[in-house]
N, C-alpha and C positions, 0 to 999 in steps of 0.2 A: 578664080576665087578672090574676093575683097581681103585685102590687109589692112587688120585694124593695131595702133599701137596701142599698149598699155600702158598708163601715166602711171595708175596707182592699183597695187594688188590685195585685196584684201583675202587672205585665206587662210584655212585651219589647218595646227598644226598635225594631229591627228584624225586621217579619212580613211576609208576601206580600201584604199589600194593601193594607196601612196600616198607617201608623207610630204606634206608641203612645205617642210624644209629641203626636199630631197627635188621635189617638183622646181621649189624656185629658185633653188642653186642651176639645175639642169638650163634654165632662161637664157635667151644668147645676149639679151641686153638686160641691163641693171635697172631696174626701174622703183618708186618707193612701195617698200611691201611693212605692211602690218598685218602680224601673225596676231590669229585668233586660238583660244583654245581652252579647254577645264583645267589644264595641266601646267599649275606653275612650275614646275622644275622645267619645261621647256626654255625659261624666260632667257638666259645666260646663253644659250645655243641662236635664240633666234637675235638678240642683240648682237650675238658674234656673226652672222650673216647680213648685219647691217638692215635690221628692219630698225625700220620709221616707228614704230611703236609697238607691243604687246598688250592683246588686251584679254583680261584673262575672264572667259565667261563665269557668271557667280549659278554656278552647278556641277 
């Protein structure tokens, strides 16, 4: 199977199985993530995991 690297992660922070704070902590390399989501009170958790940016969907 092809190995591909991930530069930049863009994911939401609430999905149906798991959480993509929980998902990108679990990463064996650091790479820039920008958490997406409806949920500002997320914002403080995903900055303290060192994402690149929050962007908060308007719904």
């Amino acid at each position: 199977m092809e190995e591909h690297v991930i530069d930049v992660l863009f994911i939401d922070i609430r999905m149906p199985n798991v959480s993509g704070l929980d998902f990108y902590k679990s990463l064996p390399r650091i790479m820039v993530v920008v958490f997406t989501t409806a949920y500002s009170e997320y914002a403080i958790e995903a900055f303290n995991a060192r994402a690149a940016d929050f962007l908060l969907k308007p719904f």
